[in-house]
Every structure is written in structure tokens, then in C-alpha cells.
N, C-alpha and C positions, 0 to 999 in steps of 0.2 A: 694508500687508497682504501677508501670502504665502501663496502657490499650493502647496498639496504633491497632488502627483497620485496615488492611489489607484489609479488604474487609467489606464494611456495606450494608448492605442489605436496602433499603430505597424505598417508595413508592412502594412497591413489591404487587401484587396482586395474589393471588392465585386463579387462576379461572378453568375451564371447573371440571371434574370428579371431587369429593368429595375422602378420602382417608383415611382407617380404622387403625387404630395399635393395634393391638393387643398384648397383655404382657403376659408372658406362663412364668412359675415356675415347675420345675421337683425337686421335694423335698425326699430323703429317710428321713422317721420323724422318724425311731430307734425302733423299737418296739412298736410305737404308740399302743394306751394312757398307759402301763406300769407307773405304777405312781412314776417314781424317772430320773429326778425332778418331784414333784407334780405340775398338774397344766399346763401342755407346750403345752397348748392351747391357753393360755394365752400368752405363750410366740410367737407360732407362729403369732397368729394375730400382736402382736407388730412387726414381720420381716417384713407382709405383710404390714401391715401400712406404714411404710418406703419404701416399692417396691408393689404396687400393683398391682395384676395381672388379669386377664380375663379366664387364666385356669390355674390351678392346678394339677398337675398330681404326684402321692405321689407314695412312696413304703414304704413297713413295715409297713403296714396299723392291726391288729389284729385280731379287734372286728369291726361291725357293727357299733357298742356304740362306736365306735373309731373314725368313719370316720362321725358320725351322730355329733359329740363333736367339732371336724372343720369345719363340716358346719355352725351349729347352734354363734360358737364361737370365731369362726376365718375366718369364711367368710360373714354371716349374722349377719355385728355388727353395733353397732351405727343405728339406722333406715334402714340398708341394708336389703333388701330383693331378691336381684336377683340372688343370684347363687342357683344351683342344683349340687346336684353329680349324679353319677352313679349309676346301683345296684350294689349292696354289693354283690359280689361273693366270697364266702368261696372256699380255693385252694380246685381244681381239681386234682391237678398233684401228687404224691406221696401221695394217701391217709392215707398210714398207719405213715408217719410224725407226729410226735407231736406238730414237732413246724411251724405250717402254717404262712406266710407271704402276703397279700396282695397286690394290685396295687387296687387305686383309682384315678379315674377321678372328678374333680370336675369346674364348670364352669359357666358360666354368660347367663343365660337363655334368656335375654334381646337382647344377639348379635347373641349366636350361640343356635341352635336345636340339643339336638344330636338323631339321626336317627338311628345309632344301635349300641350294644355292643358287642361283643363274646367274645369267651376263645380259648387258643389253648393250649393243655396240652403237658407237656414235662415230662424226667423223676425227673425233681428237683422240680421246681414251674410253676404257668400258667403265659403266656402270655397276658395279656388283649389287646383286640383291642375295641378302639373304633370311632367310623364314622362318626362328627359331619357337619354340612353344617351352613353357615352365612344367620343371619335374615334379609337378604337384604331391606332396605328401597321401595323396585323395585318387590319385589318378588310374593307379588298377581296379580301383574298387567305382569311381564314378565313371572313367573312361570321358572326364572333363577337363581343360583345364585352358590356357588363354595364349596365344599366337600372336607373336610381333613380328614384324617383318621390316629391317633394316636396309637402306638404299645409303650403302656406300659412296661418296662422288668428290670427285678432284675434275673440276671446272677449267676450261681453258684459263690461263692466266696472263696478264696485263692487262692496259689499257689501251683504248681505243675501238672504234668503232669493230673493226672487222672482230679482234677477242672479244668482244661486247657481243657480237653476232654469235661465234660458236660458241658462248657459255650460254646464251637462249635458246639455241637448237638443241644443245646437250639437256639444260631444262624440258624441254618440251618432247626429247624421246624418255625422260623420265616418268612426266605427268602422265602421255602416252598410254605408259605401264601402269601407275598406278592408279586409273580409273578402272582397270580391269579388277581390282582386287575388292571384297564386299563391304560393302558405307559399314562406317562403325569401324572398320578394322584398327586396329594397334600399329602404329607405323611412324618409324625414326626415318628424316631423311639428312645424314651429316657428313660431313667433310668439307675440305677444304675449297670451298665454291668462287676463289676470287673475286668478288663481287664486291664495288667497292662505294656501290650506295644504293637505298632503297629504292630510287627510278631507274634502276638495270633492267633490263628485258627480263632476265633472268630473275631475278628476282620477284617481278610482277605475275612472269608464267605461273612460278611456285608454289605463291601465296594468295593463288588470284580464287575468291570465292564463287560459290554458286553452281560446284558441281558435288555429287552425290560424299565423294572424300574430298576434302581440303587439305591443308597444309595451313598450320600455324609457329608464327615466331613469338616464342615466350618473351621476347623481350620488344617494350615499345619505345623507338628511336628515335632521334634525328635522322632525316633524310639521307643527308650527305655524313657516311662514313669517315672517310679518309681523312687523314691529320684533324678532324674533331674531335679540340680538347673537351668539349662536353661529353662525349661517349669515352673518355680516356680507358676507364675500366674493361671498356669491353674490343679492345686490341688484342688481337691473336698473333700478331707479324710485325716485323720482326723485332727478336729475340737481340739483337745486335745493332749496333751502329753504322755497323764498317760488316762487310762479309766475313767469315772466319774459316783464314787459310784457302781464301777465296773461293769459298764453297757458300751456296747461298743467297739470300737477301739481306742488305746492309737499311740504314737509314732508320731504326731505331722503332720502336711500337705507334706504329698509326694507323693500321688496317684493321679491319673485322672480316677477314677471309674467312677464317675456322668456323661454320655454323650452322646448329640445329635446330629441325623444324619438326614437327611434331604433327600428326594425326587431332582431328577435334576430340577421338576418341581417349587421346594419352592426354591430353589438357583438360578434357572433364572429367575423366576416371570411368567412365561410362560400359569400359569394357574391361575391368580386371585390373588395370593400372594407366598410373598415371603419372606423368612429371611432376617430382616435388618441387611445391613452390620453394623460389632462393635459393636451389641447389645449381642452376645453372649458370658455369663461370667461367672463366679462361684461367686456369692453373696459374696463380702467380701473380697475375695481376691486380697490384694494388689498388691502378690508376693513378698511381705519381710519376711515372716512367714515360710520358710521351715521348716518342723521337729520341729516346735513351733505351740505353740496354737493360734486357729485362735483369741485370743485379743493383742497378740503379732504384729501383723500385725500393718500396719499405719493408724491410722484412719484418712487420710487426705483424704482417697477414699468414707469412711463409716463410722458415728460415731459410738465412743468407746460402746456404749447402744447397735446399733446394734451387733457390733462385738461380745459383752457378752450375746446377746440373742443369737445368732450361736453357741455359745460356750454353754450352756445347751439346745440349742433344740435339736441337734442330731450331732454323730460323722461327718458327712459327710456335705457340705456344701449345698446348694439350686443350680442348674444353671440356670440363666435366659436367657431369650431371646425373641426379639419381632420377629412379622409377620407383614406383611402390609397385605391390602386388598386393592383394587384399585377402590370398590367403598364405601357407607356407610351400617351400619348395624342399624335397630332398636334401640334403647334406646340412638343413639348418635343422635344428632340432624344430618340434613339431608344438612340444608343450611351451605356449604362450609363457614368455617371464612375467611375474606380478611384482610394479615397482611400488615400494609402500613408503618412499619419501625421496625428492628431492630438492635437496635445502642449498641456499648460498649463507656462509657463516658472514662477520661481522671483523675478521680481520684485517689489520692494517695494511698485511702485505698483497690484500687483494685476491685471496686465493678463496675459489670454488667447493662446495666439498659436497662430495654426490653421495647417495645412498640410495640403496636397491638389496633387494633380496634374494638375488640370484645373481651368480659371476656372468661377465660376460663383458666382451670389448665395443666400441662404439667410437662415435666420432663426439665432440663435443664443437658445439658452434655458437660461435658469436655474432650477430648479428646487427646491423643497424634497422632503427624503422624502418626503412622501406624493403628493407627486403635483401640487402649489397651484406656477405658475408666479407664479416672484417676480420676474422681469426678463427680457426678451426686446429682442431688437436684430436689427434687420437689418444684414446684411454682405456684400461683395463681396469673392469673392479671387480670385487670377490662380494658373495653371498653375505649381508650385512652388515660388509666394509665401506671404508670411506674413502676416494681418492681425493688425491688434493692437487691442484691447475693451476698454475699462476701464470694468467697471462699480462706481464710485465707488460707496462707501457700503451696501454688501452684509456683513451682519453675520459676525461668525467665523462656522463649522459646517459641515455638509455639505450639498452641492451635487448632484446631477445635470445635465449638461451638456447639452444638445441640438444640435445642426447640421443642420436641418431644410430640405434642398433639395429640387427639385421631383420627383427621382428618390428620394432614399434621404433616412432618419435616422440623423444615428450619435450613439450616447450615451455617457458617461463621467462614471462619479462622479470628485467633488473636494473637497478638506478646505480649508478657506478657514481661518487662524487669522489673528490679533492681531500 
């Protein structure tokens, strides 16, 4: 396969304001720590390895000793010592429940502070909010810097009228809350919503315009969710076919449970950051996998390890999604990188070859025209060095390229032929 560059990016210099990305994971982890599989702490740290994030934000949290098991194991690993979680809040909501569910916040002490938590109880499960601000590099000396505030939520689930009902009322002590906080403000609202098409109650509560803060869905859909092989890509549920070890949801990827909505403020950038466009995605999925297990899927987007770790950490799949920040944060270096070329060479076997003037790690992404990340790779390169990428098995066509470090993005289209 050959590389013809369309556009090479060359002697580029990236100057004035410095520029944060931040990487977010909204994960339902299944009954967490439940020991079947044994061990899917282990297993989670292996997803995050391969997708590393800056916050965390879980549902089906248990125990205490559940949420303390992914910090300690799947976020504090290898010599890592920077992330924090949340307090652990045992559900509020339907006390006399036996089977209580959690939401956990977990995150990078290093970039973001968080400043407060609360609950807001409903009649199924609680709500968690919580209000973190960026460690701005800038910040003792302006006493400035920019406030998100994330609304954790795990939505009544199934179907029919009556859970149709309490995932609208649970929406609606949501909204409740978030008219109280100021227009403009930075605000994620995600988790696992059950909702299983866009004429839900719930759905329309959330997204319903014409008050001072909105809620917006980065992505524009078909109506009906459910077993639509036209939305195939964006299935969060389930991971399997059949239940595993009879833990779970069976019957293969047909749902869009897993999902986030966003502030008008984080979709225009308006206030400090913003959702990167084509960053947000369901970890895994190809979109070849309907009604099949998420190792069925193509692993030309995500290797087969990955795909089989998603497949026993929990029915439902991770969605990820980056943020910018539009200045820097603590623990990233401060001094802007200046990248002075990024070229694709002319070889047969199809390989990428970067160049930059400063070491530093990143993501490398591939993209189709519209926007549907078809391959992403983590990569290190060295101060004047060259890495070389081969992504095997990338069909002829065009490309958008990504280099997605913790400071900048740099993109460039590319014509991939035969």
C-alpha cells in the first residue's frame, strides 16, 4: 500500500497559548468487584493501558473495596501515583433496595482539583455530581482557571412503560439541578442512561432546549436505537451474546445505553474547553458486530486482546471522549512543543513516519471523512526522531490523520491507494 500526502504539514510551528486534552472514560464495570471473572481489575487496567484516560467515571461500583481495587490497580500502576477518586457514597435513593449500585468518580490529581461532590436522590438510584476545576499552570498567580461539573447517572433499566417512567423522573431531578448552576457553565452529563431511543421521556427532558443551560448530544441519530444496524457503531450493550457465567446482559451489541451530553458551553468551546470533534466513541466498536460479541467485531480499529478484555470486563462497552483545554495544567509541562514537520513517507508497506522536535507521547488517529475513528495507536517519539506506524490492513481512500498530544492536535489529510 502507498501513502500520497495531500497535505504535509512541514516547518509548522506552534506558538502563542499552550493546549490541554484531556481523555475521559465513562465505564459501567458490571457489578464491580463481584468476583466472576476473577480478578477484572486486572482486566480493566489492561483496557486503560491501551486507552489512557485523565478521568474516570464508573457505574455498578458496589463496595468501597471495589472502587479502592481500581484505584490502587488499575489506576495507580506501574510507579503511577496521581490519580484520586471520589468519596465513596453508599446509594441514598431507595434505601430499603437490596441491591445498591454506585457511581464513581476517579481522576488525575496532578491536572484537575475537585472542589465538590454531592448526591441528588431519586426514587431508583442517586445521581452523583461532581465539580472539578483545572490545576492551571497560571493559577496562583491569576487566581483563574475553568470548572466542569460532571453528573454521573445509571438510569432505571429496561423496557416498558413504567422504566420508561422512572428514567424520566430520574431525568427530570437532574435538569431540576442543573438549571440552578450559571448559563455558560462546563458540564458532562454521562452514564449508563438505558434509554433505548430518541422519543424516551427521558431523553427529550435532557436535551429539551430553551432554557438558560441545555444539554447537547454530539452525535446526530436515528430515532430508534435499538437493534439499528444503521447506528451499528455506536452500541454500547452488550459485549456478549449469551450472559457470561450468568452475570449480565446477553444478546449481542444493539443498544446505545452508554451516553454523553454535553453543556452548549463544552460544544462551542465558549468557556475554556471543549469536546473534541471525532473523539467521541464506544471503545471497540467497529460497527461490524451487531447482535454479536464484542470479539467478533474487526480488530483492524482495536486489537483482538483489547476486544477480549471488553468482552469479560463488563456487558456494556466504555465510551470515550476527549476535552481540550485552551491553556496548560500542572503535571504537563508548561513550555508549548514546536512541531517543525509532519510528513507521511511513500512506502510500500504503508508506514507513517512522524517528525517533531521535542520527545513526547500521543495518540495517532485515523480517521474517515466524516469524522468515525477507524484506527488509533499510541506512539512515542524522541526530539528529531522518526516513528514508524503501520497500520496493516487500512482500506485504499482517504484519511484524516491525527497526532493528539497532551498540549496540541495536528491533523492532515491522506490518500491511501492500492
Amino acid at each position: 500500500m502507498r501513502h500520497s500526502a495531500l497535505v504535509v504539514l512541514c516547518a509548522l510551528a506552534i506558538t502563542g497559548s499552550a493546549q490541554t486534552t484531556f481523555r475521559v472514560m465513562v465505564y459501567n464495570l458490571l457489578a464491580f468487584p463481584d468476583p466472576i471473572p476473577v480478578n477484572r481489575q486486572d482486566t480493566l487496567a489492561k483496557i486503560i493501558a491501551y486507552h489512557p484516560v485523565d478521568l474516570l467515571i464508573t457505574e455498578e461500583m458496589l463496595t468501597e473495596a471495589g472502587a479502592d481495587l481500581v484505584l490502587t490497580e488499575a489506576r495507580n500502576v506501574n510507579g503511577t501515583t496521581r490519580f484520586s477518586r471520589a468519596a465513596f457514597v453508599v446509594q441514598i435513593s431507595d434505601p430499603n433496595s437490596p441491591y445498591k449500585l454506585m457511581q464513581t468518580l476517579f481522576y488525575d490529581h496532578e491536572q484537575f482539583t475537585l472542589k465538590q461532590q454531592r448526591t441528588l436522590t431519586t426514587s431508583v438510584r442517586d445521581i452523583n455530581v461532581f465539580t472539578l476545576y483545572m490545576n492551571d499552570v497560571d493559577l496562583a498567580q491569576t487566581m483563574d482557571t475553568t470548572f466542569m461539573t460532571i453528573y454521573a447517572v445509571h438510569f432505571k433499566a429496561s423496557q416498558g412503560a413504567v422504566n420508561e417512567y422512572d428514567r424520566q423522573q430520574m431525568a427530570e431531578v437532574l435538569i431540576d439541578d442543573l438549571i440552578t448552576l450559571p448559563p455558560g457553565s462546563n458540564v458532562v452529563v454521562a452514564g449508563d442512561m438505558n434509554i433505548y431511543s430518541a422519543a424516551e421521556g427521558a431523553y427529550t427532558v435532557l436535551t429539551a432546549t430553551g432554557a438558560p443551560l441545555t444539554l447537547r448530544d454530539p452525535l446526530t441519530l436515528p430515532v430508534q436505537w435499538n437493534a439499528n444496524g444503521a447506528m451499528a457503531e455506536h452500541h454500547t450493550q452488550s459485549t456478549r451474546s449469551s450472559p457470561l457465567y450468568g452475570e449480565g446482559a446477553g444478546g449481542g451489541l444493539d443498544d446505545r445505553f452508554d451516553i454523553g451530553l454535553f453543556s452548549d458551553a463544552l460544544m462551542d468551546g465558549t468557556n475554556g474547553s471543549q469536546l473534541v470533534p471525532g473523539s467521541y466513541r464506544p471503545l471497540g466498536n467497529s460497527g461490524t458486530c451487531l447482535n454479536y460479541n464484542i470479539t467478533d467485531c474487526s480488530p483492524l480499529q482495536t486489537p483482538y486482546s483489547v476486544l477480549r478484555a471488553l468482552y469479560y470486563m463488563s456487558d456494556h462497552l466504555p465510551l470515550v471522549f476527549d476535552l481540550s483545554y485552551a491553556r496548560t495544567v500542572t503535571g504537563v509541562p508548561s513550555q508549548p512543543h514546536t512541531v517543525s514537520a509532519m510528513t507521511l513517507t511513500g512506502r510500500e508497506d504503508g508506514t507513517v513516519c512522524l517528525g517533531t522536535d521535542a520527545p513526547g507521547t500521543g495518540m495517532l488517529r485515523y480517521s474517515d471523512l466524516s469524522g468515525r475513528i477507524i484506527l488509533e495507536q499510541q506512539v512515542r517519539f524522541g526530539a528529531g526522531s522518526t516513528s514508524f506506524i503501520s497500520p496493516a490492513g487500512l482500506p485504499a481512500g482517504s484519511y484524516v490523520v491525527q497526532l493528539v498530544t497532551a498540549q496540541h492536535t495536528i491533523s492532515l489529510r491522506t490518500l491511501l491507494e492500492p
